[in-house]
C-alpha positions in Angstrom: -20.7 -51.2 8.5 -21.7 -52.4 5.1 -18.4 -52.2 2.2 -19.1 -52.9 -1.2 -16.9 -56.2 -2.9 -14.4 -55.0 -4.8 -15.1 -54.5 -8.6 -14.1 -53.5 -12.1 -17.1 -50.8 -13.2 -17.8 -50.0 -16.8 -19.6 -47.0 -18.1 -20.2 -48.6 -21.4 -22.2 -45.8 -24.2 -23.9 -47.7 -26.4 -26.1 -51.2 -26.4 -23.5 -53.3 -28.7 -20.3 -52.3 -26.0 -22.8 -53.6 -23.1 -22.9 -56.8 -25.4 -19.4 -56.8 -26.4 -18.5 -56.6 -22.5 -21.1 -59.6 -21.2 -20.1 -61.7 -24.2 -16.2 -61.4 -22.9 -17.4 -61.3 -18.7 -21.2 -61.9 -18.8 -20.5 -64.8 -16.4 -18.4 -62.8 -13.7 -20.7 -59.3 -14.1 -24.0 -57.7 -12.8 -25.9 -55.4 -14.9 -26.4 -52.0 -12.9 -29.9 -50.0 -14.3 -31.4 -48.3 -11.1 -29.9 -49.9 -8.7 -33.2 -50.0 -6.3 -32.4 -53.9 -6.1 -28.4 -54.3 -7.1 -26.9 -52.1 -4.8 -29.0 -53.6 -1.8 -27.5 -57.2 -2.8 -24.3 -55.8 -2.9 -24.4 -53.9 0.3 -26.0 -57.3 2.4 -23.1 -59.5 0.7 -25.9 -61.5 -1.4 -23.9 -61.3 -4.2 -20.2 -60.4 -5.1 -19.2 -59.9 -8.7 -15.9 -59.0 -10.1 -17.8 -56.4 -12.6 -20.4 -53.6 -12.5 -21.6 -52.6 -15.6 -23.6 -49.6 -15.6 -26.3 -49.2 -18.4 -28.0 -46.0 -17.0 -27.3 -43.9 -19.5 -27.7 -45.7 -22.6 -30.3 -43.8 -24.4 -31.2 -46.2 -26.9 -32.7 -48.8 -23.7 -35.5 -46.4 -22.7 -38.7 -45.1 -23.6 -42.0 -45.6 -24.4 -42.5 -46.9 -28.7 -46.0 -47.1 -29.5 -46.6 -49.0 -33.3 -48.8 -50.6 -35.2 -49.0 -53.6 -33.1 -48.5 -52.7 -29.9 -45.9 -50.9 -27.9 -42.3 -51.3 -27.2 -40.6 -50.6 -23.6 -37.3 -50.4 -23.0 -35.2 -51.9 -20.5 -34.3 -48.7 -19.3 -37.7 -46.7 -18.9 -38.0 -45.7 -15.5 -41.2 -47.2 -13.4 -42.1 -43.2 -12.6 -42.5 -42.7 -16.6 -44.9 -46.0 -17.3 -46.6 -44.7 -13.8 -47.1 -41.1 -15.1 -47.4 -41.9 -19.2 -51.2 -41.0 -19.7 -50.8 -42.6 -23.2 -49.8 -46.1 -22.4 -52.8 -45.6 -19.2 -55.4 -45.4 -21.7 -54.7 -49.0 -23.3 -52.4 -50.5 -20.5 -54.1 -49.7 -17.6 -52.9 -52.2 -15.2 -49.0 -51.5 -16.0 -49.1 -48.3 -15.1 -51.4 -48.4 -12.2 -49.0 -51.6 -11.0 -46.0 -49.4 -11.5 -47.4 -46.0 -9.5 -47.7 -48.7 -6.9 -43.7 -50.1 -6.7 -42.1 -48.5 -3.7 -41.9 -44.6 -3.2 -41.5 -41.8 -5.6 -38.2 -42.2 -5.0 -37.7 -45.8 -5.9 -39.9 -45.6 -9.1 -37.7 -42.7 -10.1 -34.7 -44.6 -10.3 -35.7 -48.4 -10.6 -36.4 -49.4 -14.4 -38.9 -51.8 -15.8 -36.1 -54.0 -17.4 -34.6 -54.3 -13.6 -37.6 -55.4 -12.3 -38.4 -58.3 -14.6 -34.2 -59.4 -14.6 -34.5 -59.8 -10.6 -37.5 -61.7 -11.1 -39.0 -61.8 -7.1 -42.0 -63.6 -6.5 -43.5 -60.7 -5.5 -42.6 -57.8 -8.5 -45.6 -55.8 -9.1 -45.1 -55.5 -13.0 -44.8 -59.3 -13.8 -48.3 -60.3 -13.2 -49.7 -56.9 -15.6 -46.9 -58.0 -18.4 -48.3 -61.8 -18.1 -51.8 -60.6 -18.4 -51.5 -58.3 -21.3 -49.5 -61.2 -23.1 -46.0 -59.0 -23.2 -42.7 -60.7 -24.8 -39.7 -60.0 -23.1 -36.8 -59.0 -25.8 -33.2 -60.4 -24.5 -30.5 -59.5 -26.4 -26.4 -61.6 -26.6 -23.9 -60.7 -29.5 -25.5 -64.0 -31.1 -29.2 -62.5 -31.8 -32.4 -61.6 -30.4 -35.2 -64.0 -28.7 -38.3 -63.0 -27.5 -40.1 -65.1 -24.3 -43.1 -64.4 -22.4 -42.4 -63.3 -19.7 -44.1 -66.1 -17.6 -41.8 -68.5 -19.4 -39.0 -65.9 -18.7 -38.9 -66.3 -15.0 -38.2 -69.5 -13.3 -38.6 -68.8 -9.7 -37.5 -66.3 -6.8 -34.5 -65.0 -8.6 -34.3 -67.2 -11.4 -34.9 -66.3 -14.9 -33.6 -68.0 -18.6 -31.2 -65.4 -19.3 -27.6 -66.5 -19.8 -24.9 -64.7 -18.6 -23.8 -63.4 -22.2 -27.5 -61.4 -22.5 -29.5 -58.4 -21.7 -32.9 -57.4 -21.8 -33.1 -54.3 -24.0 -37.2 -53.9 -24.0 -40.5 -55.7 -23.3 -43.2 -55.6 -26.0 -46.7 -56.3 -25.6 -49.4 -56.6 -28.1 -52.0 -53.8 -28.9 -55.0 -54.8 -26.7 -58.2 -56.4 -28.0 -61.1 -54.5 -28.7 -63.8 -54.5 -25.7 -61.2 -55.5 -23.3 -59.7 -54.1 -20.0 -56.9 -55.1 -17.9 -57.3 -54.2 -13.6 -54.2 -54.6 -11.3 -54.6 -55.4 -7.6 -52.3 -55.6 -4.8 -52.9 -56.7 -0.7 -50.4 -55.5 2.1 -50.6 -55.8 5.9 -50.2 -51.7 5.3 -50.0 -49.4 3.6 -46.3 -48.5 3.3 -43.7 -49.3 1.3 -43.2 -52.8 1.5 -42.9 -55.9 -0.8 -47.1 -57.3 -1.2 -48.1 -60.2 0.5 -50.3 -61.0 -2.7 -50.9 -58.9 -6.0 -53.1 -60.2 -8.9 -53.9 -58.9 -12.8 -56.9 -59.9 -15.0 -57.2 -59.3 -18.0 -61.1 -59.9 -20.0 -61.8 -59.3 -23.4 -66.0 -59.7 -24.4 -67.3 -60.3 -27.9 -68.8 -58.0 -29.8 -72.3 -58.2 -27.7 -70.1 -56.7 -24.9 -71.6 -59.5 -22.5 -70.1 -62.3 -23.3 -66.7 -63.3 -22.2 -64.7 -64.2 -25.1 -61.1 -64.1 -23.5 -59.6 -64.2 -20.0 -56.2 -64.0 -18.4 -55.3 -63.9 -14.5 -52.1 -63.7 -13.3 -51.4 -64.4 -9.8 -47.9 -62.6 -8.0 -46.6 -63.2 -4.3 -48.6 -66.8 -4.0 -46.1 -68.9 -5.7 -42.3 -68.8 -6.8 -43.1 -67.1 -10.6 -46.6 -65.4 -11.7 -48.6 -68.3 -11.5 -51.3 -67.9 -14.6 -54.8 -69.5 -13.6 -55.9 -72.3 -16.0 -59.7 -72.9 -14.4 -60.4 -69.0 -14.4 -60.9 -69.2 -18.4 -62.8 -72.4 -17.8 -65.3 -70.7 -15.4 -65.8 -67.7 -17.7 -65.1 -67.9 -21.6 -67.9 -68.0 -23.2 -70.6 -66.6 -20.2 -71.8 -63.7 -18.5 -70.7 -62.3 -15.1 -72.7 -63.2 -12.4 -72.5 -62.9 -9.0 -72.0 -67.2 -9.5 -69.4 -67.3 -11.6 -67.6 -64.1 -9.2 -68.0 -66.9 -6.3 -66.2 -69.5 -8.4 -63.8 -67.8 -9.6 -62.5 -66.5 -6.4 -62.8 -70.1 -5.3 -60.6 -71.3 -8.1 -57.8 -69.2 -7.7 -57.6 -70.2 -4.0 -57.0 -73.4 -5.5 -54.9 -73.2 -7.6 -52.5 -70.1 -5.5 -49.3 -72.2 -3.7 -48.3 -69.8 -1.3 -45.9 -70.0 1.7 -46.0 -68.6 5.1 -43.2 -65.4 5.4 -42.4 -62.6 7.6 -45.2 -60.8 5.4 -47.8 -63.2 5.5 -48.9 -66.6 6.4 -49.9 -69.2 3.6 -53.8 -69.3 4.8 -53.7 -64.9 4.6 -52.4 -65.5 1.3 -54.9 -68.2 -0.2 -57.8 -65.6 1.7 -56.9 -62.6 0.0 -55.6 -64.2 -3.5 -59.6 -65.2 -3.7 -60.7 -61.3 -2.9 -58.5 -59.8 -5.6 -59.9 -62.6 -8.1 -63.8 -61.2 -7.1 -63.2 -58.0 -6.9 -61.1 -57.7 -10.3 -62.7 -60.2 -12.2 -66.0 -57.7 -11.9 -63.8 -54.6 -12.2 -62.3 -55.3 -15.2 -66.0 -57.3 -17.1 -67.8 -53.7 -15.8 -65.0 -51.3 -17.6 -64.6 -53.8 -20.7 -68.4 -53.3 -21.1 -67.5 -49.5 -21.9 -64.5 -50.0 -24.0 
């Protein structure tokens, strides 16, 4: 039978008393949001802290900002509400498709965007959207604000550049460029709700002739310990037309470049195999739908 560690749990009621409390026991507390991920570690004695402080029910850490620029998340927003926001769909596609994907309906209506990036597993299926549509992740100590991408924000499996005195209270990401779409893939062994064995974003933006590629971004998940952004996919691309050459070559690059180890899930050479489908089969997905944008 599985028995919680003992802890001290705060309800805290606004952002600044979260702030004031991890400023005073940052280094001895776990932030509880959903829960989807916390209470499991708790439960299998992966972790054992000596405070819980829940930030559920802080208002002013969710929902869905649009502005001038872009639009602001915060830490709190549910994964069901990015899933289901039509709004956000129509300009950040692959988020939302990514997050209808996390889990079960159950799971996305309790886990919270901020909890997904703060665990930071190889394998979370909003990191490598955020990474492609260039988001900032916006962490938060009594001392100020800073603002990472969140490819620099993680580390590894479980390892991210937050200190134990700060929070993330929202994720930005820019508005998208014109003629530009973003497509999300995933690969499982089936289909079930299980951790992926790969997942992949890309993200093209053409110039104004709507052939051309002017920009590119993909984002590998689940083939190396952080989203693993490809450097020879812009190579191939920027500045050409899709063809079914370049579609070849860049699913051959990303094999290259994925570092993936062999897991309960998956072996390293199922890995490397699939990575290079997603990278054909989204490359051309999102060129054909940035043609219509």
């Amino acid at each position: 039978m599985n028995i919680l560690c003992n802890y001290e749990y705060h309800a805290p009621k606004t952002k600044a008393e979260v702030l004031d409390l991890l400023a005073d026991i940052g280094d001895k507390a776990k932030i509880l949001a959903g829960g989807t991920d916390l209470v499991i570690m708790l439960k299998e004695k992966m972790i054992a802290p000596e405070h819980v402080i829940n930030v559920a029910e802080i208002e002013e850490l969710a929902g869905i900002n649009f502005t001038a620029d872009g639009v602001e998340i915060g830490a709190g927003t549910k994964i069901s509400d990015i899933g289901a926001s039509k709004e956000l769909d129509k300009e950040y596609h692959a988020l939302c498709y990514a997050a209808d994907q996390l889990g079960s309906y159950q799971v996305r209506t309790m886990a919270t965007i901020g909890g997904n990036i703060a665990h930071s597993l190889p394998a979370g299926e909003t990191h490598t959207p955020l990474a492609a549509l260039h988001a900032e992740v916006v962490i938060e100590s009594k001392k100020g604000e800073r603002r990472v991408k969140l490819e620099d924000f993680i580390l590894g499996n479980r390892k991210n550049v937050m200190e134990s005195d700060e929070m993330i209270t929202k994720v930005f990401i820019p508005k998208p460029a014109p003629h530009s779409r973003s497509e999300y893939g995933h690969i499982g062994l089936r289909r079930a709700m299980e951790i992926d064995c790969a997942n992949m974003t890309v993200n093209i933006t053409l110039e104004d002739d709507k052939k051309t590629i002017k920009d590119v971004k993909m984002v590998m998940g689940s083939v190396a310990p952080k989203p693993l952004v490809s450097e020879k996919a812009p190579q191939i691309l920027i500045g050409k037309a899709l063809d079914e050459e370049l579609i070849q070559k860049v699913g051959e690059a990303a094999q290259s470049e994925a570092k993936p180890i062999s897991d309960i899930r998956a072996s390293a050479e199922y890995r490397r195999d699939v990575i290079g489908a997603l990278a054909r089969r989204l490359t051309k997905e999102a060129y054909d739908l940035a043609m219509e944008a």
